[in-house]
C-alpha positions as CSV (number, residue, x, y, z in Angstrom):
1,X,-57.5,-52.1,48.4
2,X,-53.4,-53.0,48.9
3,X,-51.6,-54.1,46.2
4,X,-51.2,-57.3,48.0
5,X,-54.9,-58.0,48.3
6,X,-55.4,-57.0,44.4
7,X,-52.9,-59.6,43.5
8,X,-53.8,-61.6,45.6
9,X,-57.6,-61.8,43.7
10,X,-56.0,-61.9,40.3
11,X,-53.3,-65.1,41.2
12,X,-56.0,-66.9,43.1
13,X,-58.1,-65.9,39.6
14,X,-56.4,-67.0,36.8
15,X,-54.4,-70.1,38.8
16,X,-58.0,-71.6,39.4
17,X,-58.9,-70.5,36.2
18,X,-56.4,-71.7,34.3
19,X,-58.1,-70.7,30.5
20,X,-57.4,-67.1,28.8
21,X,-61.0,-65.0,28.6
22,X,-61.2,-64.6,25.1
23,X,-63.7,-63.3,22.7
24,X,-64.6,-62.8,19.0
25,X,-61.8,-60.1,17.6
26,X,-62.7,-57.7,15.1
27,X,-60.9,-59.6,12.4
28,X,-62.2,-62.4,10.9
29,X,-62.2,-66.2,12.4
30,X,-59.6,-63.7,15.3
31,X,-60.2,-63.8,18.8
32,X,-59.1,-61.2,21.5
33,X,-58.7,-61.5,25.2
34,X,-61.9,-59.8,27.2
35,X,-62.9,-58.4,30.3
36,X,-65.7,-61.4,30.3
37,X,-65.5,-63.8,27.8
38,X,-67.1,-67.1,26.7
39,X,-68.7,-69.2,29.3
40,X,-68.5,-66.5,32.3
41,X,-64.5,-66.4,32.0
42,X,-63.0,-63.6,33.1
43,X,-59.2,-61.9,32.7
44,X,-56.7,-60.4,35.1
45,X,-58.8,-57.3,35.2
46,X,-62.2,-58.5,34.5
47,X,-62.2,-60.5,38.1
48,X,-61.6,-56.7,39.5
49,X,-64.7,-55.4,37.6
50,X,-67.8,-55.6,39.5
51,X,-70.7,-57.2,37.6
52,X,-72.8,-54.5,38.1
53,X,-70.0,-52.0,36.7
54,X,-69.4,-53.7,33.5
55,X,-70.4,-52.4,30.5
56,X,-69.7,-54.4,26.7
57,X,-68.1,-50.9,25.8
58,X,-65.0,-51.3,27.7
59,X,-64.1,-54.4,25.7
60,X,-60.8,-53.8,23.7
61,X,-59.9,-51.0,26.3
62,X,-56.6,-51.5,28.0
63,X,-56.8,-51.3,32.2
64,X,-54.8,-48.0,31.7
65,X,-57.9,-46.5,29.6
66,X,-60.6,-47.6,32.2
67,X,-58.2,-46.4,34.7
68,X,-57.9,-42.9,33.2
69,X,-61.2,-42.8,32.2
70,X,-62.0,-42.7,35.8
71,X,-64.8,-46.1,35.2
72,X,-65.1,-48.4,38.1
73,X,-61.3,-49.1,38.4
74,X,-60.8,-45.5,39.8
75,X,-60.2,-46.5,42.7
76,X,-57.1,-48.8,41.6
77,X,-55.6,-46.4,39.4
78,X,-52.4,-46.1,42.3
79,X,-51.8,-49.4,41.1
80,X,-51.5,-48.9,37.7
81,X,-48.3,-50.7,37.2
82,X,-49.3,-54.0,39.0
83,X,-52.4,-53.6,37.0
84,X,-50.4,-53.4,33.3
85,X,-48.4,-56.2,34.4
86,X,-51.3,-58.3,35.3
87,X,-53.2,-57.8,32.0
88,X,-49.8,-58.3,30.3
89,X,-49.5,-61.6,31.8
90,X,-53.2,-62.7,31.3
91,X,-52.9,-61.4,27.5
92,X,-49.5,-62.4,25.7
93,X,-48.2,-64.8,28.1
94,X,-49.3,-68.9,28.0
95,X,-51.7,-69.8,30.7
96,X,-48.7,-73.0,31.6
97,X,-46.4,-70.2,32.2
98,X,-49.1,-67.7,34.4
99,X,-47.9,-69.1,38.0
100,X,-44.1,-68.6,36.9
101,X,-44.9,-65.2,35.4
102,X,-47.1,-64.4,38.8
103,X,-44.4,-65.4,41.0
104,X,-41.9,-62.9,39.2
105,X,-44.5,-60.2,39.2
106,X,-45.0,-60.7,43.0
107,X,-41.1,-60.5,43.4
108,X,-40.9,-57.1,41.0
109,X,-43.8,-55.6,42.7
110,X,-42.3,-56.6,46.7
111,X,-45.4,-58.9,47.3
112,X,-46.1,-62.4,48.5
113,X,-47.8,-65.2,46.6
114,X,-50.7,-66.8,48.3
């Protein structure tokens, strides 16, 4: 996969989306951003995770862990930046700002948004 046709899934994703994948955190009343959240929602990186790869476990892991770990995102790992920057966005940025924050992280990364 090209960097271009991985951001390509994750803008397409989380513009159609448009709602953080979010979970219970491990502090009380807390919640967390997830892989797969409530109501089938997925984040940045979760839309990359094939169904059948996904495993509870790798909740709470950063992309860069299941990248190193060599997990189903192997294959990605030469994308590790645009991958970071993609969770980053999905995780401590507001979902209004997501297409503005996309659009820079297209321009950083010398792609095109769809």
């Amino acid at each position: 996969m090209t960097a271009q046709e991985l951001f390509d899934i994750v803008y397409k994703h989380l513009t159609s989306q448009n709602a953080k994948s979010m979970m219970a955190a491990t502090w009380e009343g807390g919640l967390s951003c997830a892989y797969r959240g409530k109501d089938g929602l997925k984040c940045a990186i979760g839309i990359l995770i094939a169904d059948e790869d996904y495993r509870a476990d790798m909740e709470r892991l950063a992309a860069q862990n299941l990248l190193a770990k060599g997990a189903c995102l192997s294959h990605l790992a030469v994308h590790h930046e645009l991958i970071a920057a993609l969770q980053h966005i999905h995780d401590y940025r507001l979902v209004e700002d997501w297409d503005r924050e996309l659009r820079a992280t297209a321009v950083a990364f010398g792609l095109v948004c769809p």
